[in-house]
C-alpha positions in Angstrom: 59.8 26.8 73.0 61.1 28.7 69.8 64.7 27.5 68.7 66.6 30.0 66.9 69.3 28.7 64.3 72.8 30.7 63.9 71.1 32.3 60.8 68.1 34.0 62.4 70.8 35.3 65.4 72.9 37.1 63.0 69.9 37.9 61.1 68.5 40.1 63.9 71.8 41.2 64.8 71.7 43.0 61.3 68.5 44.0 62.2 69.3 45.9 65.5 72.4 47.4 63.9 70.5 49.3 61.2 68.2 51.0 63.6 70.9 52.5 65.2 72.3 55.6 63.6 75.8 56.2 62.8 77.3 59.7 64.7 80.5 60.4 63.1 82.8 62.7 65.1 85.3 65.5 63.4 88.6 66.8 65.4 89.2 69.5 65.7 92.6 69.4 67.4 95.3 67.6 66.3 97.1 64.5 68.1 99.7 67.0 69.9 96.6 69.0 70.6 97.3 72.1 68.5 94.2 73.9 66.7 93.7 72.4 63.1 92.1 76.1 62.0 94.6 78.1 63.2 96.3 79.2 59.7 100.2 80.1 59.7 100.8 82.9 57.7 104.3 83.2 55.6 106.5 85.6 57.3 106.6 87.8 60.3 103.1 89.0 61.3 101.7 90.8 64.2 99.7 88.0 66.1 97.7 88.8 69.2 97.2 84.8 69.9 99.4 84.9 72.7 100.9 81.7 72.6 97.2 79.7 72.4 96.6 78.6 68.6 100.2 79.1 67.2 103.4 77.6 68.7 105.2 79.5 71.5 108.5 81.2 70.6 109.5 83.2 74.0 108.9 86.2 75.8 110.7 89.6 75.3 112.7 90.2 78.0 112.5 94.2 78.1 108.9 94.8 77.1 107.1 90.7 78.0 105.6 90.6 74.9 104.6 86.8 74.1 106.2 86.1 70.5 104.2 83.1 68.7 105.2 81.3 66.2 103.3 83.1 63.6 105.6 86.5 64.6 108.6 84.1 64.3 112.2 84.6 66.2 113.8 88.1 65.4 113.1 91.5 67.1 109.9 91.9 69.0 108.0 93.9 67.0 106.6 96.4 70.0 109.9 97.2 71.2 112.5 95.7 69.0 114.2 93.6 71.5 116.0 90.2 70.2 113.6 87.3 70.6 114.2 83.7 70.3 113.6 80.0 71.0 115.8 78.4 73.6 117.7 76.2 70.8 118.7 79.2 69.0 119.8 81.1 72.4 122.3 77.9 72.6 123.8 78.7 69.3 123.9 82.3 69.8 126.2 81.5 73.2 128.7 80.2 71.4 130.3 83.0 69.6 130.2 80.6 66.4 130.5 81.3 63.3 127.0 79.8 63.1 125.7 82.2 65.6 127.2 84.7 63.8 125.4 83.8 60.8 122.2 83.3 63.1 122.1 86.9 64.4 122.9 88.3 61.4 119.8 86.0 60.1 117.3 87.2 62.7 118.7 90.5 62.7 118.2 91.2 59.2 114.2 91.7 59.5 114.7 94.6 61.5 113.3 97.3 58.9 110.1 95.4 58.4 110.2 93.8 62.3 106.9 96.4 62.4 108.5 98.7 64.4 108.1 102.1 62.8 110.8 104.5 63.5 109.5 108.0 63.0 112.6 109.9 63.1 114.3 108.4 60.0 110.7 108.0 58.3 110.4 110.9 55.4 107.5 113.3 56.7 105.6 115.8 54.6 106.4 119.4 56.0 103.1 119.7 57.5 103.6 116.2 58.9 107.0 117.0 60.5 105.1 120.5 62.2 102.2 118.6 64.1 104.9 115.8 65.0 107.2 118.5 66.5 103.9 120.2 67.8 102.4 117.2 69.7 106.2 116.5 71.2 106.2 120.0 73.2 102.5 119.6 73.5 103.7 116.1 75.6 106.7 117.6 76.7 104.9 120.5 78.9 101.7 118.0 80.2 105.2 115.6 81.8 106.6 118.4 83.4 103.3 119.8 84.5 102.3 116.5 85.9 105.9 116.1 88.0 105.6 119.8 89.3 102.0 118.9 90.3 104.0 115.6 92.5 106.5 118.1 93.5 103.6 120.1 95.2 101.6 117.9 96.2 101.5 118.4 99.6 102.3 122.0 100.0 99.2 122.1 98.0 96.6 120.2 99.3 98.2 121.7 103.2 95.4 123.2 105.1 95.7 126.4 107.1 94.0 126.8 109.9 94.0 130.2 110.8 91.0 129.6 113.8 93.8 127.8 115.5 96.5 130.3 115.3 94.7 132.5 117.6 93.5 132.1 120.8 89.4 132.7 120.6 88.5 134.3 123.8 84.6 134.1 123.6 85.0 130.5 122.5 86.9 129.8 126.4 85.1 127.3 128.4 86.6 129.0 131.3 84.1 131.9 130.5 81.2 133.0 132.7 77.9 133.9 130.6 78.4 137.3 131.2 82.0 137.1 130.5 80.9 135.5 126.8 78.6 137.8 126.0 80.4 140.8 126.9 83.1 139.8 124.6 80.4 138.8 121.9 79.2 142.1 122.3 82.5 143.7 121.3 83.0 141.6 118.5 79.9 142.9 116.5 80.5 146.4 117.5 84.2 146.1 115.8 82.9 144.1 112.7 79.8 146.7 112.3 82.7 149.8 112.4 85.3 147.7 110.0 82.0 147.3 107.2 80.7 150.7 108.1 79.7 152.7 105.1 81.8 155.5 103.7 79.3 158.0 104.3 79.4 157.8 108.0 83.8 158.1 107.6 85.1 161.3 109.4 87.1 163.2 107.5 89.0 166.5 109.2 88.9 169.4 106.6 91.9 172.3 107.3 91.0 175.8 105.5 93.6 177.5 107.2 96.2 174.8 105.9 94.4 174.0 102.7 94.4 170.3 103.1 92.0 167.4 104.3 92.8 165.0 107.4 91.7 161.1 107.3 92.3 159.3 110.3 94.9 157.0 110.3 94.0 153.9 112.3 90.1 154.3 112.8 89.7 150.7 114.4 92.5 152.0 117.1 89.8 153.4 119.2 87.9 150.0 119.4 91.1 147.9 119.6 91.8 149.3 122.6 88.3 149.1 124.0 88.6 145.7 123.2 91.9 144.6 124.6 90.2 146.8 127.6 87.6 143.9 127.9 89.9 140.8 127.7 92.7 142.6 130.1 89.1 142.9 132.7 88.0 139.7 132.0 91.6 138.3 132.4 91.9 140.1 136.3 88.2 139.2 136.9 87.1 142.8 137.5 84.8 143.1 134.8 81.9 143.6 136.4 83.0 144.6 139.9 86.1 144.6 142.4 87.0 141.0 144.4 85.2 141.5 147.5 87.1 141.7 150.3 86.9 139.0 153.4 85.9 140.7 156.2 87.8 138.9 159.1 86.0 140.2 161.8 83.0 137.5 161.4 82.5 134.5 163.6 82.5 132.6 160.6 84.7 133.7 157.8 84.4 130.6 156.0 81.1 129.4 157.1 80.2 128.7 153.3 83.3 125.8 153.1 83.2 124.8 157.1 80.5 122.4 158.6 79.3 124.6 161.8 78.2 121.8 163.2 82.4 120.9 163.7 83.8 121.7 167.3 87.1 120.6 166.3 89.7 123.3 164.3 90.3 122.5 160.4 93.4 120.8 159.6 96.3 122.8 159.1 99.3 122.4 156.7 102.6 121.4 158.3 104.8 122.4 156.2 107.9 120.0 156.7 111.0 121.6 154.8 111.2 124.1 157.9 110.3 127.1 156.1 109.5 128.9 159.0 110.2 132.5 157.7 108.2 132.3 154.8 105.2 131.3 157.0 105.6 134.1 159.4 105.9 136.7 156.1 102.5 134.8 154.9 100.9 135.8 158.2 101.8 139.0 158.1 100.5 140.2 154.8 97.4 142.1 153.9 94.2 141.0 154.1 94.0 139.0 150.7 97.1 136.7 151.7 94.7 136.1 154.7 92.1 134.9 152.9 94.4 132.8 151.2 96.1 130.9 154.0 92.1 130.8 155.6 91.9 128.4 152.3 95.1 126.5 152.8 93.7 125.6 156.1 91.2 123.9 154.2 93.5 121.2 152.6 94.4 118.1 153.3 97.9 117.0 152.3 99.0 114.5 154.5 99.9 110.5 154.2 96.9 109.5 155.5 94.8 111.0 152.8 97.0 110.3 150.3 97.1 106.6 151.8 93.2 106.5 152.3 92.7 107.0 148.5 93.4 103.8 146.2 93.1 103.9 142.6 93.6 100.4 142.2 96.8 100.3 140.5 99.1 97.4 140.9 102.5 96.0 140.1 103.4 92.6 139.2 106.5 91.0 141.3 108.3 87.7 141.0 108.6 85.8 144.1 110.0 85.2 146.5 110.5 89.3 146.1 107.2 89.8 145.9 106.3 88.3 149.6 108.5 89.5 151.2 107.4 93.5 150.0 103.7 92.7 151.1 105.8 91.6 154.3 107.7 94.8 155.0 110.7 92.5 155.0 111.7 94.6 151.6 111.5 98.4 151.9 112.5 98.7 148.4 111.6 97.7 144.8 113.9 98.8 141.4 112.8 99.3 138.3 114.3 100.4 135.4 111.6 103.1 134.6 110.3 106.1 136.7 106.4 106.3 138.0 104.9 109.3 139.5 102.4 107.0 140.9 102.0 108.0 144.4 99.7 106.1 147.2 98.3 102.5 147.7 100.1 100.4 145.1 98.6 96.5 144.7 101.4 93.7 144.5 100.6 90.5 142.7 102.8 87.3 142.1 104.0 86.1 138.9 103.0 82.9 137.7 106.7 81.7 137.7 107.5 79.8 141.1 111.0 80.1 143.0 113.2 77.8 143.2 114.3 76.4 146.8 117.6 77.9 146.4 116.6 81.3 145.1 114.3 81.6 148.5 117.4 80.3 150.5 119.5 82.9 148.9 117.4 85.6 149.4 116.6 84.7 153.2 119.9 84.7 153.4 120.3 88.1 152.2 118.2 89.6 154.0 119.0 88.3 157.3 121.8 90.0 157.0 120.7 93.5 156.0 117.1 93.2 158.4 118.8 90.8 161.5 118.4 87.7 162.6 114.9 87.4 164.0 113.2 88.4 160.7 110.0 85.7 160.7 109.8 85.4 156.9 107.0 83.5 155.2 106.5 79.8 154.9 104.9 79.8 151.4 105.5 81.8 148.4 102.3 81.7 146.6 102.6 82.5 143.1 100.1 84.2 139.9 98.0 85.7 142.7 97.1 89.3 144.2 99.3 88.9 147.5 98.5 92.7 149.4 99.5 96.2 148.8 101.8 98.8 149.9 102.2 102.7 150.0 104.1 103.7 147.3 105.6 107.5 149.0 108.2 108.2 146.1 110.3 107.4 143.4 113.7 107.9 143.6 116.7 107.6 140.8 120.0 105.4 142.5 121.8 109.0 143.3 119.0 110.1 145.6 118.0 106.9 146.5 121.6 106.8 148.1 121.9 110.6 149.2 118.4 110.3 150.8 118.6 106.7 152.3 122.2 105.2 152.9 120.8 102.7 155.1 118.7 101.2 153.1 121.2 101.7 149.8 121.9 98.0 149.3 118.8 96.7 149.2 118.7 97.7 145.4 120.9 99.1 142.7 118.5 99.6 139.9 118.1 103.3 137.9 114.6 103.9 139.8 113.7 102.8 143.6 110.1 103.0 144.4 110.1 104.0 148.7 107.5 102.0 150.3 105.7 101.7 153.6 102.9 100.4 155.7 103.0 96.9 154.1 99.3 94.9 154.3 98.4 91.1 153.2 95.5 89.8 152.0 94.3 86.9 154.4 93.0 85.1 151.4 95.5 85.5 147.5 93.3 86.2 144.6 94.1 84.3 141.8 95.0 86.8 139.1 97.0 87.6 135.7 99.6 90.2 135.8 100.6 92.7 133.1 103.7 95.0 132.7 104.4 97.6 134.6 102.2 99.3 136.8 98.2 98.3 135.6 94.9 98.8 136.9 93.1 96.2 139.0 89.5 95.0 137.4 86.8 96.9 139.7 85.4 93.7 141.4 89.1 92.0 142.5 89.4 95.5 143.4 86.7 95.6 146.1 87.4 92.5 147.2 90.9 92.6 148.0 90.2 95.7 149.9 88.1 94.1 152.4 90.7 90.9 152.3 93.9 93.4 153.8 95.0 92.8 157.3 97.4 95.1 158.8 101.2 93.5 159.0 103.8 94.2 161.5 106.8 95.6 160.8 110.3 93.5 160.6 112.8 94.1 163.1 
C-alpha cells in the first residue's frame, strides 16, 4: 500500500492542472446587454438599426419610423415629424421656459434633419424642367389610375347580347323538323346578307335617266322568316290540326283502356257555372275535342288526398293531438303555404303541462260539446298521424268562409283540415320549422301505421 504525503497530492494536483488548457472567453455584449461594436456616430445620422444595436428613442407618430439613438431626438428625418424620448415629452408639456428652450433645441436641426425640401432647393434650369416634367408626368398616371377605379365596373360589364333575344331554333319545345326548318332559314338569310356584290340587283331607268337599288333587300327573307316562326308558333307548319272525327266508337281510344265498361270521370264543376258549361257544349267541333280531354282528368279530393308527398308540420302538444284527433279543425300560422293534400303532424319535444292540457280541454269542450273523448296521453318528439291539408286561408276569409269555426284560431293564416288519421304506433322523430319533408323510410312506414279516426261530435 503506497502512502502519499501532502507534497506528492499537491504535486499531481499541479500536474493535472497543466494538462488542461486554458479557454478564455471575450464578450461581446456589455452587462446591460447592448452590442460593444455598435459605434455611435457624433450627430444626427440616418440609422437603419431599428432600435437593435443603438438605444431606442421613439417612434414617429405620423410616418412609424423607429428613431435610434444614433438619429437622436429632433425631426424624423423621413417625414419631419417631432421625435422624442418620453423624459423630454414631460418637459415639453409643461409650457416651460425650459421646454421652450428644448423645442427650440430640437427644432433647430431641421435644415440638416435629412429631409430634402426640393421646392426651396436652388435647381439648374434644366433641373427645374425634368422636375416640373416628371410632376405632370405623375400627375396624369393618378388621375388615370382613379378614372380607371371610377370605371371599373362599367368596364369589365359583360353584354350578353345571346340573351337579349329569344333564340327560336335553340327552343327545347321544338320538334326536329321544327329545328331544322328554322336552321334552314337561318343560313339562307346569312348566305343573302354576305352575298357578293356581283349577284346585287340594281334597276337601271333610261327613260328617267337614273339607277334604282333596292332599299331593304333582306325584307323579302325577313318576312319569310317571321312566316316560319308565326307557323311554327300556331303548329301548322307542316300541315292543318286534324280534326276529331266524332262519329267513331272510340274517339279517344288512344287515352281510354277499352277493356273499361265504366264511363271516364267527369269534372264537376262546383262554383255553379252552369251556363258556361252548356256554351262549352255547344261549340264547334274543336271545343269538343277539348271537353272529350277534360273528361279525362281527375280533380277531385280523393286524388288529391291519395297522393302524399311526405311533407310534415311540426306541432306542440297538447295541439298537436288533438289535430291528428279531428278534435281541432284548424291550425294558425303566421305564414301562408300553398301546400295542398296529406300533411304529416309530428310532436315537439317540449311536453305540456297538466294545466295547459286542462285549459285546452276545457276550451274545446266548449266550442266541440261535451262528449268530445279526447286523448289520455300526449306523446311528445314523435310523428303522431296526418291530416288533409284542403286550403289556406288569411283571418278575413277564414271568417267570411267559416264563421263557425272562426274562434278556434286568430292567427294571419289558417290551414283548413279534414279527414284526421293516427298512427297506431308514434315514430320517434326530430322536427324542423315549418312545413319539411319526411326521410323516405319514416315515410313508408308511417303510411302503413295510419288508422282511420272518427270524427268528434
Amino acid at each position: 500500500m503506497e502512502v502519499k504525503t501532502p507534497f506528492d497530492l499537491a504535486k499531481a494536483q499541479e500536474n493535472s492542472n497543466s494538462l488542461k488548457k486554458k479557454t478564455k472567453f471575450v464578450s461581446l455584449y456589455t452587462k446591460e446587454g447592448q452590442d460593444k461594436l455598435a459605434v455611435l456616430i457624433p450627430g444626427r445620422h440616418p440609422c437603419d438599426c431599428l432600435g437593435q444595436k443603438h438605444k431606442l428613442i421613439n417612434n414617429c407618430l405620423i410616418c412609424g419610423r423607429i428613431v435610434c439613438e444614433q438619429e437622436g431626438s429632433g425631426p424624423c428625418l423621413f417625414c419631419g415629424t417631432l421625435v422624442c424620448t418620453r423624459e423630454e415629452q414631460d418637459i415639453l408639456q409643461r409650457d416651460s421656459n425650459k421646454s421652450q428652450k428644448l423645442l427650440k433645441k430640437l427644432m433647430s436641426g431641421t435644415e440638416n434633419s435629412g429631409k430634402v425640401d426640393i421646392s426651396t432647393k436652388d435647381l439648374l434650369p434644366h433641373q427645374e424642367l425634368r422636375f416640373k416634367s416628371g410632376l405632370e408626368k405623375a400627375i396624369k398616371h393618378k388621375d388615370k389610375l382613379l378614372e380607371f377605379d371610377r370605371t371599373s365596373i362599367r368596364r369589365t360589364q359583360v353584354i350578353d347580347d345571346e340573351s337579349d333575344y329569344f333564340a327560336s331554333d335553340s327552343n327545347q319545345w321544338l320538334s326536329k323538323i321544327e329545328r331544322e326548318t328554322l336552321q334552314k332559314r337561318e343560313e339562307e338569310l346569312r348566305e343573302f346578307r354576305h352575298a357578293s356584290r356581283l349577284s346585287k340587283k340594281i334597276t337601271i331607268d333610261f327613260a328617267g335617266r337614273k339607277i334604282v337599288e333596292d332599299e331593304n333587300p333582306l325584307a323579302e327573307y325577313h318576312s319569310r322568316l317571321d312566316e316560319t316562326i308565326q307557323a311554327i308558333a300556331n303548329g301548322n307548319l307542316n300541315q292543318p290540326l286534324p280534326k276529331l272525327d266524332r262519329s267513331s266508337e272510340e274517339p279517344l281510344g288512344v287515352l281510354v283502356n277499352p277493356n273499361l265498361s265504366q264511363s271516364p270521370p267527369q269534372w264537376v264543376d262546383q262554383t255553379g257555372a252552369t251556363s258556361q258549361k252548356k256554351a262549352f257544349h255547344s261549340a264547334g267541333s274543336e271545343l269538343e275535342f277539348n271537353s272529350c280531354r277534360h273528361q279525362l282528368r281527375i280533380q277531385d279530393e280523393e286524388f288529391q288526398e291519395g297522393f302524399d308527398g311526405g311533407w310534415c308540420l311540426s306541432m306542440h302538444q297538447p295541439w298537436a293531438s288533438l289535430l291528428v284527433r279531428g278534435i281541432k279543425r284548424v291550425e294558425g300560422r303566421s305564414w301562408y303555404t300553398p301546400h295542398r293534400g296529406r300533411l304529416w303532424i309530428a310532436a315537439t319535444a317540449k311536453r305540456p303541462s297538466p294545466q295547459e292540457v286542462s285549459e285546452l280541454q276545457t276550451t274545446y269542450r266548449f266550442l266541440r260539446g261535451k262528449d268530445v273523448e279526447f286523448p289520455n296521453d300526449y306523446p311528445s318528439g314523435c310523428l303522431l298521424g296526418c291530416v288533409y291539408l284542403i286550403d289556406c286561408l288569411s283571418q278575413n276569409q277564414f271568417k267570411d268562409q267559416y264563421p263557425d269555426m272562426s274562434q278556434e284560431s286568430d292567427s294571419p293564416f289558417v290551414f283548413i283540415c279534414r279527414n284526421p288519421q293516427e298512427m297506431i304506433v308514434k315514430f320517434p322523430i326530430k322536427g324542423n320549422p315549418k312545413i319539411w319533408k319526411l326521410d323516405s323510410k319514416i315515410h313508408q312506414g308511417a303510411k302503413k301505421g295510419l288508422m282511420k279516426q272518427n270524427k268528434a261530435v
